[in-house]
Structure formats: C-alpha cells, structure tokens
C-alpha positions in Angstrom: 1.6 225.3 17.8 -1.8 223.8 17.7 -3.3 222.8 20.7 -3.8 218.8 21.6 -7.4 217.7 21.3 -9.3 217.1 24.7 -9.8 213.5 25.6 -13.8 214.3 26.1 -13.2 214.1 21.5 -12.7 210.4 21.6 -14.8 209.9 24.6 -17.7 211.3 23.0 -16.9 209.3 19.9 -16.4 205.9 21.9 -19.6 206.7 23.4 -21.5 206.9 20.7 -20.0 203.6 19.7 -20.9 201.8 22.8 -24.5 203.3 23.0 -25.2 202.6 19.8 -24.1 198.9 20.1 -26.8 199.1 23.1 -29.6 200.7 21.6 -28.9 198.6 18.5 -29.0 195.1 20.7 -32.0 196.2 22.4 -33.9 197.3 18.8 -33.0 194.2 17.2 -34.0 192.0 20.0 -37.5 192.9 19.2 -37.7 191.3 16.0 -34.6 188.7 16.0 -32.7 186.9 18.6 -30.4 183.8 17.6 -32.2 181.9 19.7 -35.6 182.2 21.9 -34.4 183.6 25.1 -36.8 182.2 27.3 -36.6 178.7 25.8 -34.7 176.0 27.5 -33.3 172.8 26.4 -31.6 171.0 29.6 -29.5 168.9 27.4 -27.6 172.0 26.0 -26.8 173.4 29.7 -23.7 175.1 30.7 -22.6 174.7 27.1 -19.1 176.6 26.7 -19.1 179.5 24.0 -19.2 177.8 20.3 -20.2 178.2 16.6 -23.7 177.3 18.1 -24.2 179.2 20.9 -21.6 182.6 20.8 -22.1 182.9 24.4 -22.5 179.6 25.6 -25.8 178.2 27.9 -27.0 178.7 31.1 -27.9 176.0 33.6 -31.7 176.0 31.8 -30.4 175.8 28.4 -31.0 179.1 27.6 -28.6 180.8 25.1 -26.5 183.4 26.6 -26.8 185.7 23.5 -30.4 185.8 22.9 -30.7 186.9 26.7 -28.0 189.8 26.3 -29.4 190.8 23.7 -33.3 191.0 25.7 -31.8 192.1 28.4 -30.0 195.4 26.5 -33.7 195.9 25.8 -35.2 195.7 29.0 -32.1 197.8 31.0 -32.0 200.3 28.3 -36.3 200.9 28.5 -35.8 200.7 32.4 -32.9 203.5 31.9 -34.6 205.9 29.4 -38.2 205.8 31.1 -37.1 206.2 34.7 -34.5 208.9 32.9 -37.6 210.4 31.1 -39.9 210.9 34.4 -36.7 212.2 36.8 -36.4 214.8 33.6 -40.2 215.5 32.6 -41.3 216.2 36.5 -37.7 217.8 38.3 -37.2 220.2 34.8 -40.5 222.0 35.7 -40.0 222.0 39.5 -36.6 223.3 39.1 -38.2 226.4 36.9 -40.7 226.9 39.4 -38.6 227.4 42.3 -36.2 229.3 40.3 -39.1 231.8 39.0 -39.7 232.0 43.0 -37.0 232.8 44.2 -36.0 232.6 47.6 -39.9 232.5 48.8 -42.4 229.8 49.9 -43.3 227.9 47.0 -38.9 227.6 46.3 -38.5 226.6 49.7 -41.6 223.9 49.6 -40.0 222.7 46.2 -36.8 222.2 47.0 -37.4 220.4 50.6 -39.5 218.1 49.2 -36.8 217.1 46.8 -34.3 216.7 49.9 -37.0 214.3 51.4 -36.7 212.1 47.7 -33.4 212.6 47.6 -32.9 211.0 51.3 -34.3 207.5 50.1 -32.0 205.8 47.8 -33.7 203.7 44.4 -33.4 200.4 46.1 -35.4 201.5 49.7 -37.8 203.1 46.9 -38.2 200.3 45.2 -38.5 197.6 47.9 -41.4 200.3 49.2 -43.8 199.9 45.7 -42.5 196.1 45.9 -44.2 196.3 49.1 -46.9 197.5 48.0 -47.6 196.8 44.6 -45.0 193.5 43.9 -41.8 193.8 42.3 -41.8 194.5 38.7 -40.1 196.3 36.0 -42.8 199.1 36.6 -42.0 199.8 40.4 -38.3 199.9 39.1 -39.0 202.6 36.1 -41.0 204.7 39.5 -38.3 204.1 41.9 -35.3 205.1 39.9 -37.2 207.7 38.3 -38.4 209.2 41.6 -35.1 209.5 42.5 -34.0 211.1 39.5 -36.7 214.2 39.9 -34.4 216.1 42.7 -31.3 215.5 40.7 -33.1 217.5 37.5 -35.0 219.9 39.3 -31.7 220.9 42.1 -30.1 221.3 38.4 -32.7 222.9 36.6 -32.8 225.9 39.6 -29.3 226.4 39.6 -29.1 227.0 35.5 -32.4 228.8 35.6 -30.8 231.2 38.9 -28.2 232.3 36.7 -30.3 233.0 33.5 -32.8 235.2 35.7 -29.6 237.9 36.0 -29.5 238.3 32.0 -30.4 240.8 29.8 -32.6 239.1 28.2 -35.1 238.6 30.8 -34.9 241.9 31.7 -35.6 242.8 28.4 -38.7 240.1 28.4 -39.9 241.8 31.4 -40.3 245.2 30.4 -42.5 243.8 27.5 -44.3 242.7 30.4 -44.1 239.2 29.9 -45.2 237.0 33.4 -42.5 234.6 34.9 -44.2 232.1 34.2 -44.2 233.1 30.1 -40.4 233.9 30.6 -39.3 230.2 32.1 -41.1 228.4 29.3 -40.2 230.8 26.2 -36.9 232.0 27.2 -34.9 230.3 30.0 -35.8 226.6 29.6 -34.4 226.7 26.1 -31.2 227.9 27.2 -31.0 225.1 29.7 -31.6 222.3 26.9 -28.1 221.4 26.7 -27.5 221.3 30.5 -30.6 219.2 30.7 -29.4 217.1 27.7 -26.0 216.2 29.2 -27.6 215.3 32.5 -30.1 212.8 31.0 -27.4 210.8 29.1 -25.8 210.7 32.7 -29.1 209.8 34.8 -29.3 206.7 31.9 -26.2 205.9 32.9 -26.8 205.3 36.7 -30.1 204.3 35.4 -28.8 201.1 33.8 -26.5 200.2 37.1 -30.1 201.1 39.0 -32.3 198.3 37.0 -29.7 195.8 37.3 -28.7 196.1 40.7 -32.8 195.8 41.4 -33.0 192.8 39.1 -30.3 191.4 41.0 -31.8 191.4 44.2 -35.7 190.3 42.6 -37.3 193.9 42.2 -36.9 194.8 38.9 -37.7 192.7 35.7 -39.5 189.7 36.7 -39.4 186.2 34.7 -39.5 185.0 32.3 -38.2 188.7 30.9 -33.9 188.2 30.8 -32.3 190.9 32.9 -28.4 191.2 33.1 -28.4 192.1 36.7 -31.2 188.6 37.4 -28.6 186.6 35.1 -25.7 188.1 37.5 -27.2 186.8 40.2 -27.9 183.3 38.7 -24.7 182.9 37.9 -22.8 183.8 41.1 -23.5 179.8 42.2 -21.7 178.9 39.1 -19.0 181.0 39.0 -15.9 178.4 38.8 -17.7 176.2 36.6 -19.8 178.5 34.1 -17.6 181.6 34.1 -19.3 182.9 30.9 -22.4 183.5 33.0 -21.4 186.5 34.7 -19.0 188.0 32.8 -21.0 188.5 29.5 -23.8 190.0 31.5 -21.3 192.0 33.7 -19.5 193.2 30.8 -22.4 194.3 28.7 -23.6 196.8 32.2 -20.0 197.7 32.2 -19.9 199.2 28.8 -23.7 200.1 28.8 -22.6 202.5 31.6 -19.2 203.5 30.5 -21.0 204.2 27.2 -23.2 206.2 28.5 -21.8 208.0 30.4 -19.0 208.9 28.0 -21.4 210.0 25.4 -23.0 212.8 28.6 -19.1 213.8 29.3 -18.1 214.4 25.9 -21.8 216.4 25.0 -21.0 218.6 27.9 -17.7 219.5 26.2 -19.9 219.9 23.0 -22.4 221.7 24.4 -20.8 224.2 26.9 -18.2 225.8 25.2 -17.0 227.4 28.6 -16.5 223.9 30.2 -13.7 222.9 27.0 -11.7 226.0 27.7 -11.2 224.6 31.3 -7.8 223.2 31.7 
C-alpha cells in the first residue's frame, strides 16, 4: 500500500500559486493599473465594489485595485531587497565563523549578531527614521539588518556539520585553505538551506513593510502601501469595509504564500526532512 502524499505537496503547489499571483500583481503594476492609483476623484469616494471600480474607492477617490495592485509591488521589492541584504551579508558571516571555529573571530561574529538580533525591525527602523526620515529605504535596512543574524546563525550551523565530511577532509589534504573550502565546497551544499530560508525571511518580510507602513516608516506617499491603506481605513471600518479587508487579505495570502512555497521547498530540497513523520 502506497504511502499518502505529504501535505507540504499541495502546499508547495498553493504556494507557488499565491506567489505567483503577487509577483504577477506587482510586475504588471509597472506598466498597467485599471486606474491611476495615486489619482483622486472626491466625487467617486467610498464607492462600494462595482463593474467600475472591482474593489470599490477610498475616501480620496482612489481605486482600491490599482493601489493593491502598487502596493504588491512595493511590499514584494521591500520583501525581496531587505531578504536579499539579511542573505548576501549573514551567508558570509555565518561561513566565516564556521571556518573559525570555536575562536575569536566566531565568537566576535556571532555576538555581534546577538546585539542585531536584540533590536526588533520596527526599534530599527524608527532609529534610521530618526535619523534619516522614514522611507521605503530605512525600511529595506531595518528589516534587512535584522534578517543578517537569522542567515548567518543558520549559515554556521549547516556549515558546522559539513566541516565533519569527507569531503573536506579530502579538500584539505590537497591543501586547499578554509577559506577556498567554504566558498568552493561547503556553501554550495548549503544552497538549498539558504534557499528555503529566503522564501521564509520574504515572508516575514512582507508582514515587516506593512506593519512599518502602518505606523508611517515605511513607504511614504503618494507610493500605495497595504499596511498605510490598513491604517487609513481603520476610521472607516463600519462604513467602508472594503478598505481593510482587500489590503488585509492581499498581506494574508502574500505571507501565507510565501511561506508555503519555503515549507514545501524544504520538503523538496531535504530529502531527510520528508522521511520525518
């Protein structure tokens, strides 16, 4: 009797789905949109959902749509860039305290990351906003900041337990340097570790943008934002209901999305992790 598929099968299929419905929104928003998103017409505000406007109005006129659709853009770039620096500046830390191990420069690298890791996205990000004024360029550091200790604490533990193989024994007695070794032979065995984390860290880093645009430090006017339109809309709840829940629905299944699409690759990609009951 065969055994029943895992639920991690569909999951990375329904993942896929929803991401690609996101990347898709956000790609086409940069050439079409039904209507301008930034344009408003006050006598079409608070329009219900229609044949004119799919998603109804807000209270400028602005069509619901055409923002969700912007705004997939702008959380998604948020996401993937904040995703990108947490991956392209923890990986390398990670290797280098794993290629140290157990000395000074581990110990330095991994207690800096504990300091990071201490200050959440938002305390980051009202710090640059402090500094530099809220935008969505102190939100892309400030999530991504906190994303380095999550892929270099990662990157250490993988590359601890590939230090132990053969192979690098084998790569040592040809008298290859540590150094030569983490680049040529351990990081690409920790590409799919690193892969399944970085559709995760999007994940969070969608939630991330729009709870900053939600409380004014991420994207800034006249740029649509779902967690900015979340926040316009709480005053109008009971009257203009569409406001929040398109928004909130479209972070919900951006997240979910992700997020299913880095479960379901870590059941592709680590064949040891699908035999787990």
């Amino acid at each position: 009797m065969s055994a029943a598929p895992r639920p991690g099968r569909s999951g990375l299929a329904l993942g896929l789905v929803l991401t690609g419905l996101l990347a898709g929104a956000a790609v086409l928003s940069l050439v079409w949109t039904p209507y301008d998103p930034a344009a408003q017409d006050i006598g079409r505000r608070l329009l219900p959902p229609s044949a004119a406007h799919l998603l109804g109005t807000d209270h400028f006129g602005r069509d619901v749509l055409s923002m969700v659709m912007a705004g997939a853009r702008a959380s998604l770039g948020v996401a993937l860039a904040a995703t990108a620096i947490g991956l392209g500046v923890g990986a390398p830390l990670g290797l280098l305290a794993a290629s140290r191990r157990d000395g000074v420069v581990d110990e330095a690298v991994m207690r800096v990351n504990d300091i990071v890791f201490a200050f959440p996205a938002l305390v980051l990000a009202i710090l640059l906003a402090a500094v530099f004024g809220p935008g969505a360029a102190g939100a892309i550091v400030a999530i991504g900041l906190f994303n380095v200790p999550v892929f270099a604490r990662l990157t250490r533990a993988g590359a601890l337990g590939q230090w132990s193989r053969d192979y690098v024994s084998a790569a040592r007695a040809a008298g290859r340097s540590d150094l030569a070794i983490s680049i040529e032979h351990i990081a690409p065995n920790l590409a799919g570790l690193l892969i399944v984390q970085a559709a995760i860290q999007a994940a969070l880093g969608v939630g991330a943008e729009a709870g900053l645009s939600y409380v004014g430090l991420g994207v800034q006017p006249p740029s649509p934002s779902w967690g900015r339109m979340l926040n316009d809309a709480q005053t109008l709840a009971g009257t203009a209901p569409w406001l929040a829940v398109f928004p909130g629905l479209a972070i919900a299944l951006s997240v979910l999305g992700l997020s299913l699409l880095g479960e379901g690759l870590r059941d592709r990609l680590d064949p040891a992790w699908e035999r787990r009951p």
